[in-house]
Each structure stands twice: as C-alpha cells, then as structure tokens.
VMD Tcl script that draws the C-alpha trace (Angstrom):
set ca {
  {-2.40 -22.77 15.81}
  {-1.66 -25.21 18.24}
  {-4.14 -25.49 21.38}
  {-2.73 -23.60 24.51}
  {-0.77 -20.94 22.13}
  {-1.42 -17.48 22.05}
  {-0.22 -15.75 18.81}
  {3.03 -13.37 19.09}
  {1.85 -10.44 18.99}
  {4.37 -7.73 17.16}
  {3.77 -3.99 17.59}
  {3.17 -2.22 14.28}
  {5.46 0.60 13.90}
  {3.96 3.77 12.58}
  {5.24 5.28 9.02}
  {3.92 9.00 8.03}
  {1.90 8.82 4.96}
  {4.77 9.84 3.07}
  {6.96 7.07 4.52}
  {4.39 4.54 3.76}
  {3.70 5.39 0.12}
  {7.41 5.18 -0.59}
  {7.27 1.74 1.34}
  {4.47 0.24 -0.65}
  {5.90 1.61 -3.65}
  {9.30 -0.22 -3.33}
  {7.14 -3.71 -3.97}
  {5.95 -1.90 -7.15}
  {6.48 -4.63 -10.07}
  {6.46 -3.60 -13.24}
  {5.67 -5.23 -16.93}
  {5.28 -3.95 -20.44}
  {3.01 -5.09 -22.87}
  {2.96 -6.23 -26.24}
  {2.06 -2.35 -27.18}
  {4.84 -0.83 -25.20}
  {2.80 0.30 -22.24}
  {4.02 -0.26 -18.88}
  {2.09 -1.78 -16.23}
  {2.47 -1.73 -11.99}
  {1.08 -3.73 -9.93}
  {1.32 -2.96 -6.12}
  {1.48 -5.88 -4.62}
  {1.46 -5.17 -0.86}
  {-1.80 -3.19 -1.83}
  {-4.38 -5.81 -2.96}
  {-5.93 -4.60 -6.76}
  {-3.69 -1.45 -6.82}
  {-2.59 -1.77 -10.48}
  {-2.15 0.96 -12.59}
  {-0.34 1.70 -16.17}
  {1.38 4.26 -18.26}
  {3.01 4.59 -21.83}
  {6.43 4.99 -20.08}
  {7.80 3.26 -17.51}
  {8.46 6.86 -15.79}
  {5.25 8.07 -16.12}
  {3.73 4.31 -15.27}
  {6.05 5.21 -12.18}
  {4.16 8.58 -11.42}
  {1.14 6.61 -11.95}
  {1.60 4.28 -9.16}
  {2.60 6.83 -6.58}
  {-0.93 7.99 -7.49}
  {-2.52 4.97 -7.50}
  {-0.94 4.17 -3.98}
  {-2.00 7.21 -2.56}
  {-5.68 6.92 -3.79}
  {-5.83 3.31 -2.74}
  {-4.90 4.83 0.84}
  {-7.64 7.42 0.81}
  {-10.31 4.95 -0.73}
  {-9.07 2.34 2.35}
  {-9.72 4.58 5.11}
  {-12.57 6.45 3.83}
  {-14.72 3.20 3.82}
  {-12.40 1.94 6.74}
  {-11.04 -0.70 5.34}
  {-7.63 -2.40 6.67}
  {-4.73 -0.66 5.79}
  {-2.23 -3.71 5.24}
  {0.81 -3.66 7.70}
  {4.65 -3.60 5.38}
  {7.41 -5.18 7.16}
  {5.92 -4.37 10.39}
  {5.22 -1.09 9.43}
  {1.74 0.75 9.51}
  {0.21 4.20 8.60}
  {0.29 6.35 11.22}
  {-3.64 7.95 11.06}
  {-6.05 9.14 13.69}
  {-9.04 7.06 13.72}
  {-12.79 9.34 14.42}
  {-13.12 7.40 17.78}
  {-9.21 8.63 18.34}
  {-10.32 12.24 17.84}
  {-12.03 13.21 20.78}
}
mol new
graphics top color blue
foreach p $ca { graphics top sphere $p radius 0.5 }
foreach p [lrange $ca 0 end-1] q [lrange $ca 1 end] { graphics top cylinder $p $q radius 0.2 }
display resetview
C-alpha cells in the first residue's frame, strides 16, 4: 500500500445460509479419476474437497461438505471467506445480547 492511503473499504453484503452455500457451490470444480470417481474441490472454501462415485452424488457431496465447512468455521470462529462481496449473514455471541 502506498504511504498516506487508506484501503477502500467495501461493505460486505449479507447472503442467508442458503444463499451462501449455493454461492460457494457455483465455484465447485470438479475432476474424475482414473477409477471413475468424481472429485470437488471448493475453491472459495480453503480444504473443502470432497468426492463421490458419480458426479451427481459427488454433487450432493459438496453441498454437504460446504455446509459442514460453514458449521466447523464458526464453531471455532474462524473467518468465513467473503464471495463476490458477499458474506454469511450470522449473529455473532457478542451480537446476542
């Protein structure tokens, strides 16, 4: 950054959890294997990867894995990753009083 410049700050718009999941899961990519398996990798969602023996079930898979990554990220409050200026609408404990 250069000195005297403040970042730009953008607001985050807020997506329900639905709206998010579908988000994140339109930067699913998927691969088969050698075996015929199918593979998705998440790649807004750093390490969600998951895999099925179908590409439709790999599919279902991914929706899962999304959706657990999301719970495991804000049950040890880790960052939930803005998409396209988009973020998951969620109270936070200090927000609940």
């Amino acid at each position: 950054m250069l000195p005297g410049k403040r970042p730009i700050e953008v607001e985050m718009r807020p997506l329900s959890w639905n709206d998010y999941v579908r988000l994140a899961l339109s930067y699913a990519c998927f691969s088969q294997d050698e075996d015929g398996n199918w593979a998705v990798d998440v790649t807004v969602l750093p390490g969600c990867v998951t895999s099925g023996p179908t590409r439709v079930e790999a599919a279902i898979m991914a929706e899962d894995a999304v959706q657990g990554w999301l719970v495991t990220a804000l049950r040890f409050g880790d960052e939930v990753p803005p998409i396209e200026g988009f973020g998951l609408a969620y109270l936070k404990d200090s927000d609940a009083a």
